[in-house]
N, C-alpha and C positions, 0 to 999 in steps of 0.2 A: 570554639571560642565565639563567642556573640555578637553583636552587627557592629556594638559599641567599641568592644577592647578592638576588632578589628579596623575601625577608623580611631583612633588614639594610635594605635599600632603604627597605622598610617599615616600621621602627622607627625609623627615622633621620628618614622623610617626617613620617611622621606624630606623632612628637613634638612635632617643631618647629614643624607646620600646630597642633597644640592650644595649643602656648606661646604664638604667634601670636595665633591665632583668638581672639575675646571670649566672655568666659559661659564657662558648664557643658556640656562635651561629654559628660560622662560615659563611661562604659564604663573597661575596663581596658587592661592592655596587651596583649589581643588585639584591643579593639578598635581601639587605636592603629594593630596593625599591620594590620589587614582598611583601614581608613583611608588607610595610606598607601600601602601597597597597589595597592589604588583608584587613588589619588592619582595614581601612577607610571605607571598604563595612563591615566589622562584626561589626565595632562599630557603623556604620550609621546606619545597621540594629537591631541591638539591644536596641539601642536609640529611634528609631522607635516603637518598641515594648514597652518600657519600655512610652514610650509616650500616645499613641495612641492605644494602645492595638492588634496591628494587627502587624505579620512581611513582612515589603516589603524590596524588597532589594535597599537601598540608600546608598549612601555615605556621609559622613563626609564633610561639607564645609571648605573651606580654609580659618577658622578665629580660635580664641582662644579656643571658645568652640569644634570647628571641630576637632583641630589638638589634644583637651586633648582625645576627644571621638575616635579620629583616634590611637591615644599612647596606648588605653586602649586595641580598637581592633587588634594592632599591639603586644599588650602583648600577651592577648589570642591566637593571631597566632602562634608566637612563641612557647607556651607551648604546643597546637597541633601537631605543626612538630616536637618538642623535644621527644613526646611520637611515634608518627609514624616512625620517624629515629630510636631509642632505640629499639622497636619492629622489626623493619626491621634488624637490626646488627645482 
């Protein structure tokens, strides 16, 4: 997938993981899209796993299935960085 669908990817993921998600994410919409971003490599990879039994690092396609599997690994990011910021204050 190319630099573009991958940041579409990631404004699409990660919007909708913050609408989602509860509380104050903060950041803008770079960080949305570093977020979902993210998101679309942990969910592609995870999916991956949960598939085919092996973890390689993929990404989420820019289709319905992608973008739910991209939302889900934009969730898990978010709750990541919420516990690493927390710990770091």
């Amino acid at each position: 997938m190319n630099i573009i669908a991958w940041v579409i990817l990631g404004l699409i993921a990660g919007a909708i993981a913050k609408a989602i998600y509860p509380g104050d994410q903060g950041g803008g919409i770079l960080g949305t899209m570093v977020l979902g971003i993210i998101g679309a490599f942990v969910g592609g990879s995870l999916f991956s796993l949960l598939q085919n039994g092996t973890l390689a690092l993929t990404s989420a396609g820019l289709s319905i299935p992608g973008i739910f599997v991209a939302v889900l690994g934009a969730i898990i990011a978010i709750f990541l960085w919420g516990l690493f910021t927390r710990r770091a204050a």
